[in-house]
N, C-alpha and C positions, 0 to 999 in steps of 0.2 A: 458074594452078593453084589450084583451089578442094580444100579438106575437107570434109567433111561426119564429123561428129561424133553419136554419138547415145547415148542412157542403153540401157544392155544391164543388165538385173537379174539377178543369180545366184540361179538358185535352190540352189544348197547352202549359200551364205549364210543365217546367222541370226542375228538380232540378240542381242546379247547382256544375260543376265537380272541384274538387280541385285537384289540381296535382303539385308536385316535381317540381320546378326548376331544368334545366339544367344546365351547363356548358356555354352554348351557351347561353342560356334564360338570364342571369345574364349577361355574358359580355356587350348582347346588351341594359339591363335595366342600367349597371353603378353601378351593387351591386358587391361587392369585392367577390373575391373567397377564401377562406381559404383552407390553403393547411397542412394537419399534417404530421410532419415527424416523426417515429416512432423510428427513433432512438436519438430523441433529450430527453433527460431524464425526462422534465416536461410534455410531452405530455404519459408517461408511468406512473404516480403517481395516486393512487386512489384520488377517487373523496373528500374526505374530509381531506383527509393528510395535504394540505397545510396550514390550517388555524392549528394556537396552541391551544389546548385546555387552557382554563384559569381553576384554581381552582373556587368551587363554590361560592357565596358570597350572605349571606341571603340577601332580601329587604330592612331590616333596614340599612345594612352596603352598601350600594349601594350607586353611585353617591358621595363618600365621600373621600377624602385622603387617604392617608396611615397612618400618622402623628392619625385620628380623628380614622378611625378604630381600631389601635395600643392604643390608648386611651381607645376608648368602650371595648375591650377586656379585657386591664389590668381593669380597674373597673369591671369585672364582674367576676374575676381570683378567689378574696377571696371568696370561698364559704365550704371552710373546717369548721367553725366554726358552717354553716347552718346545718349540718346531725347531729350533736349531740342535739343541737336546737330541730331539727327534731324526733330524737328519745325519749326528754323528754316531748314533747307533744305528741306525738303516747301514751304514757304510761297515762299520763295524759286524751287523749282521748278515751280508752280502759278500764279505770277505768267509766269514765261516761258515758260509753257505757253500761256498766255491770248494776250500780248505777239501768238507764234509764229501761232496759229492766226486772231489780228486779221490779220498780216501776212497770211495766205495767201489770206485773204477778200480783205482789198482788192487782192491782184494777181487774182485771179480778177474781181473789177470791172473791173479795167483791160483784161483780155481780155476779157471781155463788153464794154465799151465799146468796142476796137479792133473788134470785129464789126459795132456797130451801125454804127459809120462805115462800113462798107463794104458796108453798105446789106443785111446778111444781119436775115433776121426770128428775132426775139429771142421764145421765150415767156416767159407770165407771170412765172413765178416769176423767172427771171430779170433780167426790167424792175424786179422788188419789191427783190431784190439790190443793182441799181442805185441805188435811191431811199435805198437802207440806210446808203451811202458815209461820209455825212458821218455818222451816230451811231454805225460804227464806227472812223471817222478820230478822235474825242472819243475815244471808249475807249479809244483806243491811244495819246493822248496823255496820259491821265489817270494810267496803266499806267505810261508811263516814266517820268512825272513821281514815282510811288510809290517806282520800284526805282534 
């Protein structure tokens, strides 16, 4: 069982008119009239002037004291001792970054070498890879010998 549904328009239908309040319209409904005077100073001020802008105040510090803010802040004041922290493990991470990526060279050697063995043709750059073995077997002992 099927519908079929379809827009049917009334014409005695009409849409209905919205219009301005008067002067008059208002007095007789008992709605007040406001009157601005242009020379009184607040009715000349931009629309957002009057409210004070506040400083901004992340989420965490929100809803909270001045006393509890003034507290989270000075606890999070020391952080000079954090950068040098910081720059001897950068050192420490940049070393075993190097370490990491000697490793990964000389296993990629060894699988280009298990190829040559098996008699598969190697290009150049590859063969140059090979010749490289031992300057970066030195590097990588020199590496761990540092850390």
């Amino acid at each position: 069982m099927h519908f079929q549904v379809a827009f049917c328009p009334n014409p005695s239908y009409q849409k209905f008119e919205v219009r301005e309040l008067t002067k008059y319209d208002r007095l007789q409904s008992g709605l007040p009239i406001k009157k601005k005077d242009a020379s009184h100073p607040l009715n000349n001020v931009p629309a957002g002037a009057i409210r004070q802008q506040a400083a901004y105040v992340p989420p965490h510090l929100r809803n909270k004291s001045a006393a509890q803010r003034a507290a989270i802040m000075e606890s999070a004041a020391p952080t000079a001792i954090k950068p040098q922290q910081n720059q001897q493990t950068q050192q420490v991470n940049e070393k075993d970054r190097k370490i990491r990526q000697l490793e990964t060279k000389l296993n990629d050697i060894l699988k280009l070498k298990e190829k040559q063995k098996k008699d598969d043709i190697l290009q150049k750059n590859q063969l140059e890879k090979i010749n490289k073995e031992a300057e970066l077997q030195d590097e990588l002992e020199k590496l761990k010998l540092l850390s």
